[in-house]
C-alpha positions as CSV (number, residue, x, y, z in Angstrom):
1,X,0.0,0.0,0.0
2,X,1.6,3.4,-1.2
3,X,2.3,5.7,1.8
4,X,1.0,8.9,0.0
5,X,-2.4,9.8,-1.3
6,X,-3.2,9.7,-4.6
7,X,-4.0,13.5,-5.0
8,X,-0.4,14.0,-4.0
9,X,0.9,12.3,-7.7
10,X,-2.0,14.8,-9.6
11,X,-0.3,17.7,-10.9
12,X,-2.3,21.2,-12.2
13,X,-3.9,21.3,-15.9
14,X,-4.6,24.9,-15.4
15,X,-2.5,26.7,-18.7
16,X,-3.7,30.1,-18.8
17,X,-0.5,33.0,-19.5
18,X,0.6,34.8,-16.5
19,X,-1.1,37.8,-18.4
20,X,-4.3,36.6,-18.4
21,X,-6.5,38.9,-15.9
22,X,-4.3,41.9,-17.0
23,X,-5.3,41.3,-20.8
24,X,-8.9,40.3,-20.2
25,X,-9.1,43.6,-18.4
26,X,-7.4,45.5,-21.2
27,X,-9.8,43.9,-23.5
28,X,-13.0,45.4,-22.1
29,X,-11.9,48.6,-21.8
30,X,-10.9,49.1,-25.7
31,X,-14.4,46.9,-26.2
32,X,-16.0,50.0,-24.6
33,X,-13.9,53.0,-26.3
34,X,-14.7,51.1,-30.0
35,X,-18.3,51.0,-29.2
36,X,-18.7,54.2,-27.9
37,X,-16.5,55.6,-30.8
38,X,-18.3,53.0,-33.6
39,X,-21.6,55.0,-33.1
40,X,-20.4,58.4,-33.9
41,X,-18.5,57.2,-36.9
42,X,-21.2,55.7,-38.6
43,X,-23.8,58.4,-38.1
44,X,-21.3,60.8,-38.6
45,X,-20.2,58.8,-42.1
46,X,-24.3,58.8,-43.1
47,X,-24.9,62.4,-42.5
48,X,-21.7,63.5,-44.8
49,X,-21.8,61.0,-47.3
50,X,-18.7,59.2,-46.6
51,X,-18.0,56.2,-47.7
52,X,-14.7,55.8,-46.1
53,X,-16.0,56.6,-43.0
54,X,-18.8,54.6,-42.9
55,X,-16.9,51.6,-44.1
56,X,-14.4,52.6,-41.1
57,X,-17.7,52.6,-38.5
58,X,-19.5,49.1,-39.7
59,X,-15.3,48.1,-39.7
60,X,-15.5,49.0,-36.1
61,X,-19.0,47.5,-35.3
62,X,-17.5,44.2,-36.3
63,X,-13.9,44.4,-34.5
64,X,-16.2,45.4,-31.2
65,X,-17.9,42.1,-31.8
66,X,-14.8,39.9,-32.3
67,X,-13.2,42.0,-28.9
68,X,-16.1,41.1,-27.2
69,X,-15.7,37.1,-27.9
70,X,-11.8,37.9,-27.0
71,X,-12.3,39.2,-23.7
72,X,-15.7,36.6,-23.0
73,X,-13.0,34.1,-24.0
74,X,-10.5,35.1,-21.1
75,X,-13.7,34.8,-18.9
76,X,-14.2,31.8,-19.5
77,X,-10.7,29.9,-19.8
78,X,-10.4,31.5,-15.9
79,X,-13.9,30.4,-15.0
80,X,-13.2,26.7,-16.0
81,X,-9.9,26.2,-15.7
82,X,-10.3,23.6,-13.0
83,X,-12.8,21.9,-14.5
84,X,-11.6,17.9,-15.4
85,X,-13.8,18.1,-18.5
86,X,-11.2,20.0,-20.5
87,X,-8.9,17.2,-20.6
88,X,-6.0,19.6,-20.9
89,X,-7.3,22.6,-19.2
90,X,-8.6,25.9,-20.7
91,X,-5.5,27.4,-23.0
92,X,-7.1,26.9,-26.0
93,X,-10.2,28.5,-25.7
94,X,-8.1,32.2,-26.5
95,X,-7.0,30.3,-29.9
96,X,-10.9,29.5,-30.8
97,X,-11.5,33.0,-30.1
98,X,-8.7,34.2,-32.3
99,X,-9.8,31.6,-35.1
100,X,-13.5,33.3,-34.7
101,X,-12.1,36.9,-34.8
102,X,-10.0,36.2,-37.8
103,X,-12.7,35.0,-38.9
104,X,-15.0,38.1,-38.7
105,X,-11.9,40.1,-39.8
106,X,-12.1,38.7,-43.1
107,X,-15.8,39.2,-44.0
108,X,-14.9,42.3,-42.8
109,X,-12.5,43.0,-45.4
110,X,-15.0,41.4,-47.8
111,X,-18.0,43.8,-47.3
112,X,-15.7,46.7,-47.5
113,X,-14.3,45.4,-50.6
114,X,-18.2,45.3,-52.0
115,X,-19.3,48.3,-50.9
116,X,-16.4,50.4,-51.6
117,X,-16.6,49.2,-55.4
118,X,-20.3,50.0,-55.7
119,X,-19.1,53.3,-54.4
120,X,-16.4,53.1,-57.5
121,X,-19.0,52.6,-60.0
122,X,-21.9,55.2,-58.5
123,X,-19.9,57.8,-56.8
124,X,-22.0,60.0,-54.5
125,X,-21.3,63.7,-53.1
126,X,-18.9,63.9,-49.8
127,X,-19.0,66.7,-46.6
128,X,-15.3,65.9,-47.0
129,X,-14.2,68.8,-44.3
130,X,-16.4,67.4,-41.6
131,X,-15.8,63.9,-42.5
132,X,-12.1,64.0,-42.1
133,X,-12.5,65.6,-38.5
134,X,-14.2,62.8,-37.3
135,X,-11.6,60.4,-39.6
136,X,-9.0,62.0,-37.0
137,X,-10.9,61.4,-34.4
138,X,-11.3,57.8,-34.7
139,X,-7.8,57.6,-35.8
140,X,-7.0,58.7,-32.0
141,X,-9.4,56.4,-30.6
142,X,-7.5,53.6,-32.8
143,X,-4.2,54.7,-31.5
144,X,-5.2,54.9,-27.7
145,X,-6.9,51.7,-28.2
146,X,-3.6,49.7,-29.7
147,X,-1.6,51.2,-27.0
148,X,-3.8,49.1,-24.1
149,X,-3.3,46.0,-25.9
150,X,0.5,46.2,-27.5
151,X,2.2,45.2,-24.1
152,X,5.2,42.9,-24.3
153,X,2.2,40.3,-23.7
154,X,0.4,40.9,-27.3
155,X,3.1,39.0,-29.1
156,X,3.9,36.5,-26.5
157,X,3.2,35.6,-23.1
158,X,4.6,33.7,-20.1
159,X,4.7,30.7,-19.3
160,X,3.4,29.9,-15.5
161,X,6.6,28.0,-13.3
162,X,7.0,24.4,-14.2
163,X,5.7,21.4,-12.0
164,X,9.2,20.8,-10.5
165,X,9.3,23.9,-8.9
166,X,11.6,25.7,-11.4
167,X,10.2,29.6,-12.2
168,X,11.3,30.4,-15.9
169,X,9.6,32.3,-18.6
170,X,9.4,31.6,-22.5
171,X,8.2,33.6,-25.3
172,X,5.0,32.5,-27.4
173,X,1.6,34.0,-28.8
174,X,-1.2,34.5,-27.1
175,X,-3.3,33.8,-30.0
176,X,-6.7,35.6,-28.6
177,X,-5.0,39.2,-27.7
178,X,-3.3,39.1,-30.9
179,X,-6.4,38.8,-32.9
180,X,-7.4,41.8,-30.8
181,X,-4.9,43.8,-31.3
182,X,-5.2,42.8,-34.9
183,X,-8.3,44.0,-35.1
184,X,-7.4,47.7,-33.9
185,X,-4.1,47.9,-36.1
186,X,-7.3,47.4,-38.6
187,X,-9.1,50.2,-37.1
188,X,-6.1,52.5,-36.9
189,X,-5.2,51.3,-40.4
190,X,-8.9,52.5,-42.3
191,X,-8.8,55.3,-40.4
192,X,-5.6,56.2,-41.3
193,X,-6.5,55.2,-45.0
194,X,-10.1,57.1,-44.8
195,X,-7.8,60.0,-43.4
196,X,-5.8,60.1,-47.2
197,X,-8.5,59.5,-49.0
198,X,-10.6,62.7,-47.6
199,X,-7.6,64.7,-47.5
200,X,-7.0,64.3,-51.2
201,X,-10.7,64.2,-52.2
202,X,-11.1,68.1,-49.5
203,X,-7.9,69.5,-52.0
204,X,-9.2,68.1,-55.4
205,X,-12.7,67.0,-55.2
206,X,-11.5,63.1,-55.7
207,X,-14.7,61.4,-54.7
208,X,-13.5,58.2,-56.7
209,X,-10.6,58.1,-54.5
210,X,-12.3,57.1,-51.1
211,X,-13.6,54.4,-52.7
212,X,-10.1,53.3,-54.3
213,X,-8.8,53.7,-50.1
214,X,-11.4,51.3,-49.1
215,X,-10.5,48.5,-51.9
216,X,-6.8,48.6,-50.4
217,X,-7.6,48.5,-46.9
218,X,-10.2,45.6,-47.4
219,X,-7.4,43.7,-49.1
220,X,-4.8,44.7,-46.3
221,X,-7.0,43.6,-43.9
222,X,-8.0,40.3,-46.0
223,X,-4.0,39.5,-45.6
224,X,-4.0,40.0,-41.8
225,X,-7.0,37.5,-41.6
226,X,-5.6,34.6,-43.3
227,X,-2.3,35.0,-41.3
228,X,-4.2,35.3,-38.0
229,X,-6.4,32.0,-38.7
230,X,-2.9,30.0,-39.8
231,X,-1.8,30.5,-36.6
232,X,-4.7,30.0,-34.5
233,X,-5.8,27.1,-36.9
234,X,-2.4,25.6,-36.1
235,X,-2.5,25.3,-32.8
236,X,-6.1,23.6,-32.7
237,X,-5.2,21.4,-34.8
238,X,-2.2,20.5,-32.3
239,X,0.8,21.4,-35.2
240,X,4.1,20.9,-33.6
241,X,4.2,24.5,-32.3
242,X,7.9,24.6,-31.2
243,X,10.4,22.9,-33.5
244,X,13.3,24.2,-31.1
245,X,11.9,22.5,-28.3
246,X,11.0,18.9,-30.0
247,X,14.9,19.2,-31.4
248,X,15.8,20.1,-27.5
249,X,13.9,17.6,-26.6
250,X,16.1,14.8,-28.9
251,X,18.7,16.0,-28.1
252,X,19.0,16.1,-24.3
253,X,17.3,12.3,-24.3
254,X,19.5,11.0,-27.0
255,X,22.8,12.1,-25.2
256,X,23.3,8.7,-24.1
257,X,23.8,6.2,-27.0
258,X,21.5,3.6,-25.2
259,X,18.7,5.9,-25.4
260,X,16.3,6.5,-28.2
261,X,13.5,8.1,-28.9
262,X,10.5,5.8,-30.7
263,X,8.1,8.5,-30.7
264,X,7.4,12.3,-30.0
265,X,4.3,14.0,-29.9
266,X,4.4,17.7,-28.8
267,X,1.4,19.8,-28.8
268,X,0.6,23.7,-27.3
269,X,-2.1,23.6,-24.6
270,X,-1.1,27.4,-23.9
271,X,0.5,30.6,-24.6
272,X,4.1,29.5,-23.4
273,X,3.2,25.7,-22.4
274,X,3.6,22.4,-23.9
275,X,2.4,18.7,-23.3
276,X,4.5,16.1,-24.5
277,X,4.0,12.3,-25.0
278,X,7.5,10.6,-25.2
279,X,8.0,6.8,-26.5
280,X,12.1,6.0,-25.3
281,X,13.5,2.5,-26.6
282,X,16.2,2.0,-24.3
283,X,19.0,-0.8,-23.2
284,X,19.8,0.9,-19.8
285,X,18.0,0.7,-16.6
286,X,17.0,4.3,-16.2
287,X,13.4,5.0,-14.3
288,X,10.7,7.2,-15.6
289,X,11.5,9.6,-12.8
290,X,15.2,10.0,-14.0
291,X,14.5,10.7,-17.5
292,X,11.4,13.2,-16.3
293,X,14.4,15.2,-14.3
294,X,16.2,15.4,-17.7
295,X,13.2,17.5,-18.9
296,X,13.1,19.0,-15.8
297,X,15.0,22.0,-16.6
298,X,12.5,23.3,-19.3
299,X,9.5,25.8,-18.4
300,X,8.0,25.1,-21.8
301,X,6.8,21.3,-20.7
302,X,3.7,21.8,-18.6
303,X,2.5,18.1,-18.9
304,X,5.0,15.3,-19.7
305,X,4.3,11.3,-20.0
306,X,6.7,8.6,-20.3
307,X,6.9,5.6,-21.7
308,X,10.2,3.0,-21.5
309,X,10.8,0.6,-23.9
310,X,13.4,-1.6,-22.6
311,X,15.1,-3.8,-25.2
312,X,18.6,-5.9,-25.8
313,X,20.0,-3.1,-27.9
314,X,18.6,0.6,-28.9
315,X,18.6,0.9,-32.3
């Protein structure tokens, strides 16, 4: 009879970044400022006959929507992280919400696209003056917006301390807040675009051009979409994530001649944190505890299994 309980072998399957709270906070509050902003732009793009500006405020309906399933998403990875349903925890759920928002992003770019070409073809009269003062203004709103989410933490995150006790950090993408921040470098970048095009159009009457600045930025924003859902896609579909870390991996367990690795399956279950299944054909009596204390030194591996394969001669 084993001396210690069995909750004492059980080990955490929570994988949520070390930025989690601070980005789901971040998230609501530029949630708020788009939605709040969103409403003048439209009316504002109606009432002077914008097109460019009204593209920019339906663009900014949309992103709200998307930055509203990217901070629900944090809510909910947090709320259900202990629940043993999720096999390997709650990381993933940001990556969904990044897939969904990259998602929206491109049909996005797609109704831009079609509206700003029927604007090509019937061109219609433009307040340009008043337009491009509220073009500015959403360009600031854009701008303040980014700045919340482009922490060191949009691009990667940190991984929590590893189950040995060893506090390290690595780099890697937290898929959800970079689809938000994503979606206000969109923002920023139609307004910025919606800026030019009124500019031009106040100096030289180019009402064809707004329409033109709303055919590149749908395409612009088209390209940020596919990128966005590669990524995300990627990751739920369990891609090796971390070539540097399978090849550390090899390397470290194949040090010894006797020892050989059958098979390797590495997978992301969150920003920063890996599982890993690992087959080891072996001719030396080494335990699963000795070759786990190998790996031990790596913050990457959250959740590690073992299996030995003892044989004559490791081929």
């Amino acid at each position: 009879m084993h001396t210690r309980s069995i909750a004492s072998w059980r080990h955490s399957h929570v994988f949520l970044g070390s930025g989690h709270a601070a980005n789901e906070r971040r998230t609501w509050i530029v949630v708020a400022l788009t939605l709040a902003f969103m409403v003048v732009e439209i009316g504002a793009g109606m009432l002077f006959q914008s097109m460019a500006l009204v593209a920019d405020g339906w663009h900014m309906a949309t992103h709200a929507a998307a930055l509203a399933i990217a901070a629900f998403a944090y809510r909910f990875a947090s709320r259900h992280a202990q629940d043993a349903r999720f096999t390997f925890g709650t990381g993933k759920v940001g990556d969904l919400a990044g897939y969904t928002s990259a998602v929206i992003l491109g049909l996005v770019a797609l109704l831009i696209a079609w509206e700003s070409a029927q604007r090509l073809i019937d061109p219609r009269p433009i307040a340009f003056a008043e337009a491009l003062a509220v073009a500015v203004a959403g360009l600031i709103v854009n701008l303040a917006s980014a700045a919340l989410l482009a922490s060191p933490k949009t691009n990667r995150d940190h991984g929590h301390s590893h189950d040995h006790g060893h506090s390290h950090s690595h780099d890697d993408p937290d898929h959800n807040l970079n689809s938000a921040y994503a979606h206000v470098l969109a923002d920023a970048l139609t307004s910025i675009l919606a800026i030019l095009a009124l500019g031009l159009g106040l100096l030289w009457n180019w009402r064809w051009l707004d329409a033109v600045i709303g055919l590149v930025g749908a395409v612009v924003i088209l390209t940020w979409s596919v990128g966005l859902m590669r990524d995300a896609a990627g990751t739920l579909l369990d891609v090796e994530a971390d070539g540097d870390l399978a090849a550390s991996i090899r390397q470290t367990i194949e040090a010894d001649p006797a020892d050989r690795i059958a098979d390797l399956h590495l997978w992301r279950v969150g920003p920063g944190q890996f599982a890993v299944i690992l087959s080891i054909v072996t001719d030396r009596a080494m335990t699963v505890e000795g070759y786990r204390a190998l790996l031990a030194g790596d913050p990457r591996i959250r959740h590690l299994t073992i299996e030995i394969q003892p044989c004559c001669q490791a081929a």
